[in-house]
C-alpha positions as CSV (number, residue, x, y, z in Angstrom):
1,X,0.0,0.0,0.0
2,X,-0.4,2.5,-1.2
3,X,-1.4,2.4,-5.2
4,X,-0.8,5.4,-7.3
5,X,-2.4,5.4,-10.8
6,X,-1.2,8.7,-12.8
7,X,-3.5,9.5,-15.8
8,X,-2.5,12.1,-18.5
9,X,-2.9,13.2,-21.7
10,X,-1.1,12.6,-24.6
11,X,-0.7,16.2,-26.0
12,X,1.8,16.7,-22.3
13,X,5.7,16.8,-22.7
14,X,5.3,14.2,-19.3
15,X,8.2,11.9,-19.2
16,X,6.5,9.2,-17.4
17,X,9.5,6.9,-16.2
18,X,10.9,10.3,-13.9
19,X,7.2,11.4,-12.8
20,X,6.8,8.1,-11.4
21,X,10.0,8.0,-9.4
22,X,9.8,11.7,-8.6
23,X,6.0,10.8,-7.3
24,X,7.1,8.1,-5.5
25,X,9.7,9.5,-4.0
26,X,7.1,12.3,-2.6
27,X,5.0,8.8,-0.9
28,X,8.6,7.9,0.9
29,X,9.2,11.4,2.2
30,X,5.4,11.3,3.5
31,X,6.6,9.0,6.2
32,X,3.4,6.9,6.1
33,X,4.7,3.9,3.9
34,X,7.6,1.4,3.7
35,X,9.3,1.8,0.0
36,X,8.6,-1.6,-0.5
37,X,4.9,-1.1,-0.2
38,X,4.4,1.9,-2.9
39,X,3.1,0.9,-6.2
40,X,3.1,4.0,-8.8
41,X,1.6,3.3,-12.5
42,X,1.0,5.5,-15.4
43,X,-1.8,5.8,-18.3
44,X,-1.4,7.8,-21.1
45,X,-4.8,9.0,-22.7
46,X,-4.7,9.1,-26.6
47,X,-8.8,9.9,-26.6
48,X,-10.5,12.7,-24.2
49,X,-11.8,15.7,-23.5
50,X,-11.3,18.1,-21.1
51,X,-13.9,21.4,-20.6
52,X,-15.1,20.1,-24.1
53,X,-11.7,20.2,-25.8
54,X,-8.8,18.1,-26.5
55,X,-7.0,20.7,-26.3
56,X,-6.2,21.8,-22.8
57,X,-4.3,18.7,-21.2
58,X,-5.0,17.2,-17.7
59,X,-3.0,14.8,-15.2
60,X,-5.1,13.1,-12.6
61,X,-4.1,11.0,-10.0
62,X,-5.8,8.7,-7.9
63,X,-4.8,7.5,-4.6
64,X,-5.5,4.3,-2.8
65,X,-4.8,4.1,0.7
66,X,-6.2,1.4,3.2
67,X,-8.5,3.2,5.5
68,X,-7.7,4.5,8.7
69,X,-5.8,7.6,7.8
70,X,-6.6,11.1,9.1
71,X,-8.2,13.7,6.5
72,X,-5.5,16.2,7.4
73,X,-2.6,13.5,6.4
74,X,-4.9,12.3,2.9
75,X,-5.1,16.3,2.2
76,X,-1.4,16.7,2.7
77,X,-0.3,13.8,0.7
78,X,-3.2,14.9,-2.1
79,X,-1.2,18.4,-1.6
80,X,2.5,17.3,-2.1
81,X,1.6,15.1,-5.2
82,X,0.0,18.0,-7.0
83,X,2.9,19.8,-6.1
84,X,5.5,17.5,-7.5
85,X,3.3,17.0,-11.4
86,X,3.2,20.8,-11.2
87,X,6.7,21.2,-10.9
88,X,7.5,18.3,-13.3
89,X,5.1,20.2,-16.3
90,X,8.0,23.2,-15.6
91,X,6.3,26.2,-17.8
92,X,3.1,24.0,-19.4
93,X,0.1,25.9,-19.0
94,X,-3.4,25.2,-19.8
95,X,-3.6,21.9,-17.6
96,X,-5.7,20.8,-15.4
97,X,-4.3,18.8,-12.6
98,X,-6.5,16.9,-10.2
99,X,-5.6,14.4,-7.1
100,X,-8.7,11.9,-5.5
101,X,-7.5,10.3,-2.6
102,X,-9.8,6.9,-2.0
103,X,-9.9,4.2,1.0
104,X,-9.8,0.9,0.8
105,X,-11.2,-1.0,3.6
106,X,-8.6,-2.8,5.1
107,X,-9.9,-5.9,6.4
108,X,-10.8,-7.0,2.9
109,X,-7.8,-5.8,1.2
110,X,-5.6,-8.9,0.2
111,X,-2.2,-8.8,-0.7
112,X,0.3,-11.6,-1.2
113,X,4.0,-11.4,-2.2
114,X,5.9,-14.7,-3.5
């Protein structure tokens, strides 16, 4: 835990590959997750709109957290990762970028490593 999915649109200069370390090296310095635990994944959009338009790009990220978390933590992490795609578009403008921070519930949450 946690799962980061990064969605974007394909008319961004977004390298992926660095966003994705740069995001979750953001999770580490959060202090709420072991390294091993953070799962970071991309999707590039080839078809969308955004405000009617294919023209103005967007980045959205979703994070999944197990539940239990305080609001004020979920903001802040919401906070730093919109910070850190922000800083990784450098001068792009006309992009909207969003963050949705979801729980899962934890007692039905599997995971198993081999």
């Amino acid at each position: 835990m946690p799962h980061l999915i990064v969605e974007y649109s394909n008319n961004l200069n977004l390298p992926a590959q660095p966003l994705l370390h740069t995001l979750h090296g953001v999770l580490l310095a959060s202090g709420q997750f072991e390294e091993d635990h953070i799962k970071v994944r991309a999707r590039r959009y080839d078809d969308y709109l955004t405000g009617g338009s294919a023209a103005e790009g967007f980045v959205h990220l979703t994070l999944f957290l197990l539940d239990g978390r305080s609001e004020a933590v979920k903001h802040a992490l919401g906070q730093a990762l919109c910070d850190a795609v922000r800083q990784a578009l450098g001068n792009e403008t006309g992009i909207q970028i969003t963050v949705d921070t979801r729980d899962m519930v934890r007692t039905t949450y599997a995971k198993i490593k081999i």
